[in-house]
Biotite code that builds the C-alpha atoms (Angstrom):
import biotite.structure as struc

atoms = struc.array([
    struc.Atom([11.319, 4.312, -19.532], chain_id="A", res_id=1, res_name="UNK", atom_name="CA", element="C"),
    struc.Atom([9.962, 1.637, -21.931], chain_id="A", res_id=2, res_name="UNK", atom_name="CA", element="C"),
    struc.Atom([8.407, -1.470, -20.181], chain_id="A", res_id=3, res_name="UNK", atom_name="CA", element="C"),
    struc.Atom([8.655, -5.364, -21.276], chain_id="A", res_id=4, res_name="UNK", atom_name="CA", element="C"),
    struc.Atom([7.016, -8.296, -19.761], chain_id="A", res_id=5, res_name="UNK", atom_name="CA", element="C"),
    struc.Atom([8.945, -11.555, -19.841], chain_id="A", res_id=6, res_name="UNK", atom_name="CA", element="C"),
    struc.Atom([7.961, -14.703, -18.338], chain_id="A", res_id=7, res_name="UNK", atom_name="CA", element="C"),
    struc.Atom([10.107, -17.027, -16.565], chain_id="A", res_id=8, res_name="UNK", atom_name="CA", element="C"),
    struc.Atom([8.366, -20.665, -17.237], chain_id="A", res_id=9, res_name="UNK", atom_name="CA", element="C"),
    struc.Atom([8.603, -23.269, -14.499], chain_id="A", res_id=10, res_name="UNK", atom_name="CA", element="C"),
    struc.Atom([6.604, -23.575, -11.388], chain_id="A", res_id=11, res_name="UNK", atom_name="CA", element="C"),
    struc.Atom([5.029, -21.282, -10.538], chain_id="A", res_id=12, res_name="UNK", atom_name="CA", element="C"),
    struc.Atom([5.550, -19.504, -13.687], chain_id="A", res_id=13, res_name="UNK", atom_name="CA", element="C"),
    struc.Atom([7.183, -15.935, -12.685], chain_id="A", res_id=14, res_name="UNK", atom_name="CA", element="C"),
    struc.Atom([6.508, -12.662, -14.559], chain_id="A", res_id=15, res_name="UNK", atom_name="CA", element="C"),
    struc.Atom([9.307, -9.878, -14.667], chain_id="A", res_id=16, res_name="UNK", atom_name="CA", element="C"),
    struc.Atom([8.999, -6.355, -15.781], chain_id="A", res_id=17, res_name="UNK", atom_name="CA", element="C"),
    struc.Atom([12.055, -5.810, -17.851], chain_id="A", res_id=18, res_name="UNK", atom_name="CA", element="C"),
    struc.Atom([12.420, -2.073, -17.504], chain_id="A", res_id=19, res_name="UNK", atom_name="CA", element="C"),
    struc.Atom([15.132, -0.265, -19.890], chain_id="A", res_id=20, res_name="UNK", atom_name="CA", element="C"),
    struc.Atom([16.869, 3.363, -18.391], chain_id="A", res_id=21, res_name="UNK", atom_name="CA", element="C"),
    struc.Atom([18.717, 5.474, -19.517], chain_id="A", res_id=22, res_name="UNK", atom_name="CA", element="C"),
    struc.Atom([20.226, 6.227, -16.220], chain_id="A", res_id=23, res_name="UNK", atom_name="CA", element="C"),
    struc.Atom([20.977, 3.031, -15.426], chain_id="A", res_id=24, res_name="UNK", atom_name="CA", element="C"),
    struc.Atom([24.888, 1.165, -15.801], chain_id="A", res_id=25, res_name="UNK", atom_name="CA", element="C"),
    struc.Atom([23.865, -2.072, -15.339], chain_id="A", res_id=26, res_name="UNK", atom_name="CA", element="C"),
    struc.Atom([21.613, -4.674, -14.913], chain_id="A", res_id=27, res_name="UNK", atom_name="CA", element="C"),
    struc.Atom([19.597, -4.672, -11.702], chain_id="A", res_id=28, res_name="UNK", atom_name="CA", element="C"),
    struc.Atom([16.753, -7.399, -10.256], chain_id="A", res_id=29, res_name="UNK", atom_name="CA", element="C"),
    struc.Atom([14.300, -6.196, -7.857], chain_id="A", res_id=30, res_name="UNK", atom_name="CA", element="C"),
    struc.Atom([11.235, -8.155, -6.140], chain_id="A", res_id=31, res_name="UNK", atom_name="CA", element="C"),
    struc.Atom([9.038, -5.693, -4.711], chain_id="A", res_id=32, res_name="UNK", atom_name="CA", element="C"),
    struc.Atom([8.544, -6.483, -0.820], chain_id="A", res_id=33, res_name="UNK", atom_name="CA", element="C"),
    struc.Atom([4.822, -5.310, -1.167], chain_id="A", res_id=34, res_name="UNK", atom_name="CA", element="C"),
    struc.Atom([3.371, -7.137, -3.326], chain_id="A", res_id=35, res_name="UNK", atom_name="CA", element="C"),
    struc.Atom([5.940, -9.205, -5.127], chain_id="A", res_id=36, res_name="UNK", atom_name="CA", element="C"),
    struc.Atom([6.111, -8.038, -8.074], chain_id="A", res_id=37, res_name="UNK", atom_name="CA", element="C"),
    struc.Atom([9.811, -8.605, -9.933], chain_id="A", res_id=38, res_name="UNK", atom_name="CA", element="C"),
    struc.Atom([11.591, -5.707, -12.208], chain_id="A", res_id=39, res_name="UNK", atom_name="CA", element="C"),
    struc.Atom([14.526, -5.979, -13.927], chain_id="A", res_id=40, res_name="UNK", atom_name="CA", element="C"),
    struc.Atom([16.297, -2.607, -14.716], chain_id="A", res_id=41, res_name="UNK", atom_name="CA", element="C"),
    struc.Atom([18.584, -2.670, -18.179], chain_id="A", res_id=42, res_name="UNK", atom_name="CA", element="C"),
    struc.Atom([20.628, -0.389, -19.341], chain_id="A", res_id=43, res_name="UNK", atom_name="CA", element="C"),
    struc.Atom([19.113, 1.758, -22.326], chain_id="A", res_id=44, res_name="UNK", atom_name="CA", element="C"),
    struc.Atom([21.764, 0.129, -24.804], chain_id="A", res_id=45, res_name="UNK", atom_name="CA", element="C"),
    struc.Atom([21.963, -3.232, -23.404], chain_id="A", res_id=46, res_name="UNK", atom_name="CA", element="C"),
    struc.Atom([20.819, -5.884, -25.402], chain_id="A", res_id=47, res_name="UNK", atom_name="CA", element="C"),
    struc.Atom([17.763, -8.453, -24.596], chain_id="A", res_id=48, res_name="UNK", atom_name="CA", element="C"),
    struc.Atom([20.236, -11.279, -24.885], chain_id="A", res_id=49, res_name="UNK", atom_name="CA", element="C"),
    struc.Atom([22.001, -10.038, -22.245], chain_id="A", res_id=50, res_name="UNK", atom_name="CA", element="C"),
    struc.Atom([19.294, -9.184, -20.089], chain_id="A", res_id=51, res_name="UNK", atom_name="CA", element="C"),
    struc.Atom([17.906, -12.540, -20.407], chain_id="A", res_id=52, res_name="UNK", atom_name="CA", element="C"),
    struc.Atom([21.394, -14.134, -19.697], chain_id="A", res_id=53, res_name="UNK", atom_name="CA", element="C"),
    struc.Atom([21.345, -12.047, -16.602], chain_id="A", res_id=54, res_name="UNK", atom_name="CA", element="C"),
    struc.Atom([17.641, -13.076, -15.640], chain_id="A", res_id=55, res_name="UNK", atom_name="CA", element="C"),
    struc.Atom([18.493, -16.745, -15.866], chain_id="A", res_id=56, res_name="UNK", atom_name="CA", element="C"),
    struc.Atom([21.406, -16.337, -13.893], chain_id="A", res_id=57, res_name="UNK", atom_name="CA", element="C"),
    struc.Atom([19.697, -14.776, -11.095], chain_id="A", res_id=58, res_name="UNK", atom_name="CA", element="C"),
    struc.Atom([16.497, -17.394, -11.527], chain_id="A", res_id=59, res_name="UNK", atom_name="CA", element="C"),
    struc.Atom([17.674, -19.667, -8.266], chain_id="A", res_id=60, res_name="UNK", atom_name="CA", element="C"),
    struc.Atom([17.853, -16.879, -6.309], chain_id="A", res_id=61, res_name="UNK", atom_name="CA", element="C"),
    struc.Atom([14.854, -15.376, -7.431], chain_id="A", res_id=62, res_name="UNK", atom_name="CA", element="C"),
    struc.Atom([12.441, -18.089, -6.966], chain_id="A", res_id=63, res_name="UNK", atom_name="CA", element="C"),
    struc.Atom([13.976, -18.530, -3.322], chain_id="A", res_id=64, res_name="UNK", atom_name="CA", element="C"),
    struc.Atom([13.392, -15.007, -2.523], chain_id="A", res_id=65, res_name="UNK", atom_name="CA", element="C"),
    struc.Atom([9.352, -15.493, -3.781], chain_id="A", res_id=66, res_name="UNK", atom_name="CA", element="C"),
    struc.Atom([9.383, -18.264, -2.317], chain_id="A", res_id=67, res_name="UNK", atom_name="CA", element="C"),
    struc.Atom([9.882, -16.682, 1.212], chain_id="A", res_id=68, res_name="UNK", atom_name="CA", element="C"),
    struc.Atom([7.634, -14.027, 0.459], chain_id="A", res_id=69, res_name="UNK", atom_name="CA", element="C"),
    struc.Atom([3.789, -13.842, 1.779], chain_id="A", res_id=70, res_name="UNK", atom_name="CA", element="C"),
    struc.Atom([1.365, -15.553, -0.524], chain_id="A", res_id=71, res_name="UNK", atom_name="CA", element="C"),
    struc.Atom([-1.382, -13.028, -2.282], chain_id="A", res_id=72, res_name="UNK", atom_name="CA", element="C"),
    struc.Atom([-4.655, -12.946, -0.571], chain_id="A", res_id=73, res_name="UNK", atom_name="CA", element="C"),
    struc.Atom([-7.441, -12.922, -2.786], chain_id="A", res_id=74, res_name="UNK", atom_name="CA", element="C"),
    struc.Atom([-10.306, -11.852, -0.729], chain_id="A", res_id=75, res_name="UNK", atom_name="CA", element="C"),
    struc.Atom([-13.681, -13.477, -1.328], chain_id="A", res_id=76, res_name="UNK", atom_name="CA", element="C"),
    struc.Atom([-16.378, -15.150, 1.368], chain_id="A", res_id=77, res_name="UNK", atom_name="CA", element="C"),
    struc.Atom([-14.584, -17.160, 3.948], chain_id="A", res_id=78, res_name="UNK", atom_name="CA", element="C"),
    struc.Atom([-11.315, -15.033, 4.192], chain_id="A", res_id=79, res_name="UNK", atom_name="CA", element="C"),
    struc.Atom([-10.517, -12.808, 7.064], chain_id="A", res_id=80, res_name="UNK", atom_name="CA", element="C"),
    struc.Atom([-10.010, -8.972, 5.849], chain_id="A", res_id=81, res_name="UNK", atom_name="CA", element="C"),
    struc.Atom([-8.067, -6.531, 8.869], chain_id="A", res_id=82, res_name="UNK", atom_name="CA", element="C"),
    struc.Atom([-10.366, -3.515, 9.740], chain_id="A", res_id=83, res_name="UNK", atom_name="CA", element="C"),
    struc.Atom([-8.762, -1.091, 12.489], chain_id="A", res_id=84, res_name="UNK", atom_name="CA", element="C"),
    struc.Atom([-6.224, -4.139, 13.159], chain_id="A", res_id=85, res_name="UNK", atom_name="CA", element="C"),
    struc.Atom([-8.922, -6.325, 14.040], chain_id="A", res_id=86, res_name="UNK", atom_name="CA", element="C"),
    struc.Atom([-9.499, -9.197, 11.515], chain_id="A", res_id=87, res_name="UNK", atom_name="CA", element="C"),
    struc.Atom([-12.618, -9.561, 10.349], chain_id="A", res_id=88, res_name="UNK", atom_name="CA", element="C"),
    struc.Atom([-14.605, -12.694, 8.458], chain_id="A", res_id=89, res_name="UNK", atom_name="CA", element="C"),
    struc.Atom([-15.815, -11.958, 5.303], chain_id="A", res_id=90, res_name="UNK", atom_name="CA", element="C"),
    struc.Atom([-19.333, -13.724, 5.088], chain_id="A", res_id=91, res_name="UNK", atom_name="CA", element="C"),
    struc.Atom([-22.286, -13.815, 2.208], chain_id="A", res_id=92, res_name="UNK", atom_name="CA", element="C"),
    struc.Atom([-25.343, -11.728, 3.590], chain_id="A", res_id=93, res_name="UNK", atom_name="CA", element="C"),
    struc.Atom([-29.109, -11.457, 2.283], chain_id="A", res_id=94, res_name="UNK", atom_name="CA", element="C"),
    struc.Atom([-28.989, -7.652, 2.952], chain_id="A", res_id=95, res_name="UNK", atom_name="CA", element="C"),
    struc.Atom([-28.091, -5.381, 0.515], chain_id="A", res_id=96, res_name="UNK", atom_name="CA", element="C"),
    struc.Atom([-24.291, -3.389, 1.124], chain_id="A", res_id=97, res_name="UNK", atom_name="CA", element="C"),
    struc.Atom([-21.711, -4.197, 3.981], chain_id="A", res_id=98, res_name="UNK", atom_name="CA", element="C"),
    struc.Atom([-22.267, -4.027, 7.214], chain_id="A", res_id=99, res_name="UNK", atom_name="CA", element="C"),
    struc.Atom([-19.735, -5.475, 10.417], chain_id="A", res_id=100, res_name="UNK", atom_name="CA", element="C"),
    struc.Atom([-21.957, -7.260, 12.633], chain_id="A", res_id=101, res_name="UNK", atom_name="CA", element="C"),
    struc.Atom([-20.382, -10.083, 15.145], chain_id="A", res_id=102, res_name="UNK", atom_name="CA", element="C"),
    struc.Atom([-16.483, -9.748, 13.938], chain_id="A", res_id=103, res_name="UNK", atom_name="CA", element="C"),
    struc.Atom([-18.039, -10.648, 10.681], chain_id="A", res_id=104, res_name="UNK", atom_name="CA", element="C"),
    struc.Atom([-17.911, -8.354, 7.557], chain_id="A", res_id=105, res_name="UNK", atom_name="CA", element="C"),
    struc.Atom([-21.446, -9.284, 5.949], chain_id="A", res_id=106, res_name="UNK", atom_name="CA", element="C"),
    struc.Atom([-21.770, -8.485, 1.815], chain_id="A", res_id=107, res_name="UNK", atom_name="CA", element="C"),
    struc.Atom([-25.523, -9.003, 0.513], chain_id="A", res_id=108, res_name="UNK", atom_name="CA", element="C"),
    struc.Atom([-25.211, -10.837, -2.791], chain_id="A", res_id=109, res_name="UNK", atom_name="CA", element="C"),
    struc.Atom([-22.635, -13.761, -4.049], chain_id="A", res_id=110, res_name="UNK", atom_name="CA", element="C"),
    struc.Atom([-20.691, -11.999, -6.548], chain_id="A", res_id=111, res_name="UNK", atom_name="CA", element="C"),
    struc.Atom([-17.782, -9.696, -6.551], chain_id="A", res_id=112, res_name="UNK", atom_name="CA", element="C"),
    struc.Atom([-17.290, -10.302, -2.844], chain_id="A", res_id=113, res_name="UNK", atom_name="CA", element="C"),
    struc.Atom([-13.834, -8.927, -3.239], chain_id="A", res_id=114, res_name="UNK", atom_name="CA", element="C"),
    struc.Atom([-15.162, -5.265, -4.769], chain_id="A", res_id=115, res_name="UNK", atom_name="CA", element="C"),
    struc.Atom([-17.704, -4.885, -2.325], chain_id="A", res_id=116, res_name="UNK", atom_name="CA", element="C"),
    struc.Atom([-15.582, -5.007, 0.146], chain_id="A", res_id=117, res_name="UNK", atom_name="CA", element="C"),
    struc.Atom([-12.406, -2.849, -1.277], chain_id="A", res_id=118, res_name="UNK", atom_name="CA", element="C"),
    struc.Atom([-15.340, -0.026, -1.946], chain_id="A", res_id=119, res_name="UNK", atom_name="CA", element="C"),
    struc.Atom([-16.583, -0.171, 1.627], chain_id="A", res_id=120, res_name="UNK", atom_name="CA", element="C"),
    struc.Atom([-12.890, -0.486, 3.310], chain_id="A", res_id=121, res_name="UNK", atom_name="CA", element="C"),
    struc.Atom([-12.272, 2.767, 0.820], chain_id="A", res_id=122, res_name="UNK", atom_name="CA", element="C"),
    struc.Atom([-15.663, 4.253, 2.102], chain_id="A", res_id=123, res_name="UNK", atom_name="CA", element="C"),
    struc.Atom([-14.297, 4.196, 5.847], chain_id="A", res_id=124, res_name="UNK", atom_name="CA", element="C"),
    struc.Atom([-11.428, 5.386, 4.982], chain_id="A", res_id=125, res_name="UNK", atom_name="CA", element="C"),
    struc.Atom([-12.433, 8.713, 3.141], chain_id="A", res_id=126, res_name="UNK", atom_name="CA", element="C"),
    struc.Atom([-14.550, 9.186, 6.082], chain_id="A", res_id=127, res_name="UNK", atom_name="CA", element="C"),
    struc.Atom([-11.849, 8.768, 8.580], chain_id="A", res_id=128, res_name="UNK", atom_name="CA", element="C"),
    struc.Atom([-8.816, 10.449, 7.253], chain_id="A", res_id=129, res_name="UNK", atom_name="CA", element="C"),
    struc.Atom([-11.248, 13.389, 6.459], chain_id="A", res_id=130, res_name="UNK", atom_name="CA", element="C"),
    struc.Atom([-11.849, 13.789, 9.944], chain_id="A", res_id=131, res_name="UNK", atom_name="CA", element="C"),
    struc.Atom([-8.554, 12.674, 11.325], chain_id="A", res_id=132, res_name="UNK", atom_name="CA", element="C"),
    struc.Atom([-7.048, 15.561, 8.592], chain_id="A", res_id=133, res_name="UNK", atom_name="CA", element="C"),
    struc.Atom([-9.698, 17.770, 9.741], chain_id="A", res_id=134, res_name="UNK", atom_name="CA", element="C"),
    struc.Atom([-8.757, 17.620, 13.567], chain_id="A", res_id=135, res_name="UNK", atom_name="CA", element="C"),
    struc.Atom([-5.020, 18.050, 13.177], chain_id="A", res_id=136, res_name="UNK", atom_name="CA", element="C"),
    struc.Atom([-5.553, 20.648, 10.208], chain_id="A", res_id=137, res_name="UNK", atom_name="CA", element="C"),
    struc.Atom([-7.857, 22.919, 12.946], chain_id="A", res_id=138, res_name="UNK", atom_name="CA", element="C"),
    struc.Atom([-5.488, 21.806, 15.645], chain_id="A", res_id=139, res_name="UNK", atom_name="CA", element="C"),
    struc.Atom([-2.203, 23.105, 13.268], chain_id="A", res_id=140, res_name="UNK", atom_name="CA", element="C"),
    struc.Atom([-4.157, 26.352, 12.213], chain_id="A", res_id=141, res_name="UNK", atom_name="CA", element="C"),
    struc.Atom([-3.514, 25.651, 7.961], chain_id="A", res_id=142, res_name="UNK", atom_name="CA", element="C"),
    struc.Atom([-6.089, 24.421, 5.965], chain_id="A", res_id=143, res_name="UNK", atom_name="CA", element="C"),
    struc.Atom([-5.423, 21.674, 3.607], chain_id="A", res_id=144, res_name="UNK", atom_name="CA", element="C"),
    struc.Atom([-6.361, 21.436, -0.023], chain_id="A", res_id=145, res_name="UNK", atom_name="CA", element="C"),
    struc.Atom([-8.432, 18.449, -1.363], chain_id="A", res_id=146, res_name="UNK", atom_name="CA", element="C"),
    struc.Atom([-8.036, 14.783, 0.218], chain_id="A", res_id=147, res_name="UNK", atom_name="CA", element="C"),
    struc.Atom([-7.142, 12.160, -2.515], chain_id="A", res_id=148, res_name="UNK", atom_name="CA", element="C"),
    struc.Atom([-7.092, 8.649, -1.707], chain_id="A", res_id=149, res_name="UNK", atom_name="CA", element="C"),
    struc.Atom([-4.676, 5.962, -4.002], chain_id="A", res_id=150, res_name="UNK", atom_name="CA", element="C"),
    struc.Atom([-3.407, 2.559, -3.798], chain_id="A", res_id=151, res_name="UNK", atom_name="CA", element="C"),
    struc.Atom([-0.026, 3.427, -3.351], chain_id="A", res_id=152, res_name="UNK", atom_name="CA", element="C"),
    struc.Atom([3.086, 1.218, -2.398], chain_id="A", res_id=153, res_name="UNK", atom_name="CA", element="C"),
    struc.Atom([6.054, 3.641, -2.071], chain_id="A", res_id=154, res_name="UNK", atom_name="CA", element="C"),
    struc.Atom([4.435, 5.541, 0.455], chain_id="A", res_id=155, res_name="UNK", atom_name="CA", element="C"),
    struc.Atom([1.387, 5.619, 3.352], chain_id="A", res_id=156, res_name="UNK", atom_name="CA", element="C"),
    struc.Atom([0.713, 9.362, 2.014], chain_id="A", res_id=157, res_name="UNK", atom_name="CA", element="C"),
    struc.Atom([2.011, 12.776, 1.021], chain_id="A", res_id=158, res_name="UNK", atom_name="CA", element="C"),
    struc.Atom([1.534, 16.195, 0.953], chain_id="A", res_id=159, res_name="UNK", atom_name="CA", element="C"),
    struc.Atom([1.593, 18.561, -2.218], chain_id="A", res_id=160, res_name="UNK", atom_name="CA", element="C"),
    struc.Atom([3.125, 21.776, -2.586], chain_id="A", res_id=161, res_name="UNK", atom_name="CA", element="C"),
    struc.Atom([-0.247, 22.951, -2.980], chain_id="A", res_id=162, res_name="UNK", atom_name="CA", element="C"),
    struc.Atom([-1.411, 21.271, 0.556], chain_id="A", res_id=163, res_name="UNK", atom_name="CA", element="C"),
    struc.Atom([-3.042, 18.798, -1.224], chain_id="A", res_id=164, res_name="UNK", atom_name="CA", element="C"),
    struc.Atom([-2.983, 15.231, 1.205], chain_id="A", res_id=165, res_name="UNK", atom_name="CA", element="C"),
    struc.Atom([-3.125, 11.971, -0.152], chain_id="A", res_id=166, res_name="UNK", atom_name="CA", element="C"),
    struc.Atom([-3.257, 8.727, 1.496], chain_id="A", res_id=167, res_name="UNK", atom_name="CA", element="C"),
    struc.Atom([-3.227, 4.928, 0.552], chain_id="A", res_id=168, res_name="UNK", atom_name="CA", element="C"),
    struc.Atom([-6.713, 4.170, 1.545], chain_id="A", res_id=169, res_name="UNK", atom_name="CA", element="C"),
    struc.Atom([-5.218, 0.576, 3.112], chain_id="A", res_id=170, res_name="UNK", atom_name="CA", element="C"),
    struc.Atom([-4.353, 2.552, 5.844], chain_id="A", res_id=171, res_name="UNK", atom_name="CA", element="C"),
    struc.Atom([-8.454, 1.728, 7.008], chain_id="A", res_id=172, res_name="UNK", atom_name="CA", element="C"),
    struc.Atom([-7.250, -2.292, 7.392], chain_id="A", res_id=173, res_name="UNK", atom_name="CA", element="C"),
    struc.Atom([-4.054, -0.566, 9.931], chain_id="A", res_id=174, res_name="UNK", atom_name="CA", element="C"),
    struc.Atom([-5.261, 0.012, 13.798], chain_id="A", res_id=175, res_name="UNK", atom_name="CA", element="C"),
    struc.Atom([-6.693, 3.312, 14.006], chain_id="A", res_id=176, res_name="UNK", atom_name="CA", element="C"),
    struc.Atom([-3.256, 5.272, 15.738], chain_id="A", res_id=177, res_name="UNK", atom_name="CA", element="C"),
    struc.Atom([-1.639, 4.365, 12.773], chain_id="A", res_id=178, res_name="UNK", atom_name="CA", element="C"),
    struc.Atom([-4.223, 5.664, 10.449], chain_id="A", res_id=179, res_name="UNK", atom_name="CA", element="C"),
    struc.Atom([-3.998, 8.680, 12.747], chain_id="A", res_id=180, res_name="UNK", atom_name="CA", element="C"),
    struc.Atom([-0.630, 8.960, 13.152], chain_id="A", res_id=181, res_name="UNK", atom_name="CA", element="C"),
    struc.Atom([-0.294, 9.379, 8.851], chain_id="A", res_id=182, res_name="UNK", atom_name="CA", element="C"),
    struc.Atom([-2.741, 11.953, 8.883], chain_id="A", res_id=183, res_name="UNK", atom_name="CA", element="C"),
    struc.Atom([-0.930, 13.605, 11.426], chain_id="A", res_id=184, res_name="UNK", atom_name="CA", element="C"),
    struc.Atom([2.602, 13.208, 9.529], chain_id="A", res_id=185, res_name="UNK", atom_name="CA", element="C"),
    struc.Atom([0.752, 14.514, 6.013], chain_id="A", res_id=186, res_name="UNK", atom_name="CA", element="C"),
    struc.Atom([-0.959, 17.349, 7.630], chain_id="A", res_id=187, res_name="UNK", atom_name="CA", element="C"),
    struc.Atom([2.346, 18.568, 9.720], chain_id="A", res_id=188, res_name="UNK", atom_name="CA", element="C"),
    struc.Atom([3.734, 19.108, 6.184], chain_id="A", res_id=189, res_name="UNK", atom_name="CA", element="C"),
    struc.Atom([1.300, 22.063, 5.923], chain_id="A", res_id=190, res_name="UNK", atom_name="CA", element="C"),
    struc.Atom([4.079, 23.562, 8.049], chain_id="A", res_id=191, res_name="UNK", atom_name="CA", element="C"),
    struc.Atom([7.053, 22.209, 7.045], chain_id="A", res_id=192, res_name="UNK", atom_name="CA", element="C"),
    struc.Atom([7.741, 20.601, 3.931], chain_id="A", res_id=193, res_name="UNK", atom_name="CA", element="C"),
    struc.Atom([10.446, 18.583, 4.927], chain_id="A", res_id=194, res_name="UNK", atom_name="CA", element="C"),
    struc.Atom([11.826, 15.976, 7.273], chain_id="A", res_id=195, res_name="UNK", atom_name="CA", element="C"),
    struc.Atom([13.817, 18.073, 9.717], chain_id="A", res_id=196, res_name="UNK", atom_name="CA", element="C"),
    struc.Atom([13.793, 18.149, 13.083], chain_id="A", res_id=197, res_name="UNK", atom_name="CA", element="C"),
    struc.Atom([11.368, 20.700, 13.092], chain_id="A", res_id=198, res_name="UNK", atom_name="CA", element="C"),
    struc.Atom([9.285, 18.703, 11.001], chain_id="A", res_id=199, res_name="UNK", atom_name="CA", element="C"),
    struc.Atom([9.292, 16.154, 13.823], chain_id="A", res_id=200, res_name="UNK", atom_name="CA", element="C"),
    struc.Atom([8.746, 18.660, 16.254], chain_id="A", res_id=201, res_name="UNK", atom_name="CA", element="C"),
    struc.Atom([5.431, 19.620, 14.688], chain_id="A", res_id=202, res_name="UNK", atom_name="CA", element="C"),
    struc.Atom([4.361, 16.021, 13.807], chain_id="A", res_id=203, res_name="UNK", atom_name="CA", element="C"),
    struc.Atom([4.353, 15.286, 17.812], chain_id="A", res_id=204, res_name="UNK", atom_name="CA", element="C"),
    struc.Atom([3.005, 18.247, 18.866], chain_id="A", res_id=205, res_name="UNK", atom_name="CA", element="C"),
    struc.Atom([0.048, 17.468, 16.655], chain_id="A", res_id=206, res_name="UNK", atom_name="CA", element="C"),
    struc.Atom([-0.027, 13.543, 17.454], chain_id="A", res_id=207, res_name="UNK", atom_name="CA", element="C"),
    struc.Atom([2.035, 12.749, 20.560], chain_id="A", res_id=208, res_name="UNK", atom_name="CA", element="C"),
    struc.Atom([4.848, 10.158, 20.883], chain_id="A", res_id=209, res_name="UNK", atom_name="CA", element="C"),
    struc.Atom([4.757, 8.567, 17.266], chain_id="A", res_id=210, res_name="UNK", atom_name="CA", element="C"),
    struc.Atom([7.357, 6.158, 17.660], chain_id="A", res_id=211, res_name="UNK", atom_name="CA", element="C"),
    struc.Atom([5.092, 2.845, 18.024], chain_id="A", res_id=212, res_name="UNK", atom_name="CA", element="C"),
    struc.Atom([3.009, 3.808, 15.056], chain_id="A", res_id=213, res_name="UNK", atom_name="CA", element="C"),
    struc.Atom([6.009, 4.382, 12.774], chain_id="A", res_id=214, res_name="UNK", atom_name="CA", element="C"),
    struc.Atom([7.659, 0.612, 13.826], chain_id="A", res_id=215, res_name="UNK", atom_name="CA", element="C"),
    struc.Atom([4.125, -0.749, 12.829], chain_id="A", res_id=216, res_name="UNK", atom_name="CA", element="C"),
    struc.Atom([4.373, 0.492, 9.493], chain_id="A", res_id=217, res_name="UNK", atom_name="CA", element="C"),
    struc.Atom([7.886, -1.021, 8.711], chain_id="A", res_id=218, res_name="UNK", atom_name="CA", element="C"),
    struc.Atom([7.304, -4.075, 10.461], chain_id="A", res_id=219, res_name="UNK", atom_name="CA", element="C"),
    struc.Atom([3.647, -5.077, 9.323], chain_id="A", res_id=220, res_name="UNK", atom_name="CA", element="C"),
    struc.Atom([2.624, -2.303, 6.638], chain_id="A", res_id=221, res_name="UNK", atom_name="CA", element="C"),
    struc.Atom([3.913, -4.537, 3.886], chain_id="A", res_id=222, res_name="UNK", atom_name="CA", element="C"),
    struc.Atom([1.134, -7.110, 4.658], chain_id="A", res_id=223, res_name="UNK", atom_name="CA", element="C"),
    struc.Atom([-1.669, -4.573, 4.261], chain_id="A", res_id=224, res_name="UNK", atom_name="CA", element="C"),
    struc.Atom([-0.645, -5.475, 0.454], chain_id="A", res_id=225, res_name="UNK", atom_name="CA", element="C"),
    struc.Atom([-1.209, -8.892, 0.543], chain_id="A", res_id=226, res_name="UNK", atom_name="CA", element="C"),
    struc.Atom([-5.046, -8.448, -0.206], chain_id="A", res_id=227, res_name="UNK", atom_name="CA", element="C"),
    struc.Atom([-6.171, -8.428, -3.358], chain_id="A", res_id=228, res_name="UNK", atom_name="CA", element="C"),
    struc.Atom([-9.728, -7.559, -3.899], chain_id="A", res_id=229, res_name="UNK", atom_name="CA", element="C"),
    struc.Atom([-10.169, -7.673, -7.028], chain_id="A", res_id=230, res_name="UNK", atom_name="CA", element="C"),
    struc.Atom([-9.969, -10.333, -10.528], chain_id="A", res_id=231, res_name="UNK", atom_name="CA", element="C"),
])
């Protein structure tokens, strides 16, 4: 699937990702309700006029629709980061690293505030989904594979054919029975790779009553997205 950017001038200025498939029959405009970002699918053989017709047509609508959205947060000192569903202040510290000391998230140094932080939040969050993974893995009797984290948007994590388990290490900036409550999902795939009632079966055996955690993710996961940490 070949990729082209075009940019809608005006204000703000909007970028789209013109995306052409051959699967497609006809013209589609997505905004992405994680982190905003706008697609437009064409068909392999349709023409850029066209698509471009089709973009301007759809331009009131679109800018509406951003315009409700969640604004980016680009995380630097003075803006409050979400650790374990608490929110934390991100402050400029003489010591070296990050440390949480007084609902504040302390960085030694003044530059790339936003890094140091996204490497600390990942940090926590190999350490806790490793253990989390670990427990339900021992608890399940099935080993898993390796741990990988991502930064991934379509989903919280997965599980591999393989029993490899990967997770979306934004899941640290979630309150912890969330983060626990994906590590249980990922692992219960160990024993069945599917979404069936047994599936379910497993997942609460392993975790409990899972029904809060899951309405958390749909209702506020999409804001773990908003943060941007780095340039």
């Amino acid at each position: 699937m070949s990729v082209t950017e075009i940019v809608l001038q005006g204000e703000p200025t909007v970028t789209v990702q013109m995306r052409r498939s051959a699967a497609a029959r006809r013209m589609s405009l997505r905004v992405s309700s994680l982190d905003g970002r706008v697609s437009l699918t064409v068909p392999k053989r349709g023409s850029e006029r066209e698509a471009l017709a089709f973009l301007h047509s759809k331009e009131m609508w679109l800018r509406k629709h951003l315009a409700r959205q969640a604004p980016m947060i680009n995380v630097d000192h003075g803006v409050e980061v979400p650790i374990g569903g608490q929110m934390y202040e991100v402050v400029q510290a003489t010591k070296r690293g990050v440390h949480i000391e007084d609902r504040q998230l302390r960085v030694g140094g003044a530059a790339n505030a936003g890094a140091k932080v996204q490497a600390y939040l990942k940090a926590q969050a190999r350490l806790i989904l490793h253990r989390e993974a670990d427990q339900f893995s021992q608890k399940l009797g099935k080993p898993y594979g390796k741990l990988t984290l991502r930064d991934t948007r379509s989903r919280w994590g997965s599980c591999s054919s393989s029993g490899n388990l990967n997770f979306s290490w934004r899941l640290i900036m979630a309150p912890p029975k969330v983060l626990s409550y994906v590590a249980a999902h990922e692992v219960a795939h160990l024993a069945q790779m599917n979404h069936s009632d047994r599936f379910w079966g497993v997942c609460r055996d392993l975790f409990g009553a899972y029904e809060e955690e899951r309405t958390w993710l749909r209702v506020h996961g999409a804001s773990l997205h908003q943060y941007r940490f780095k340039d």
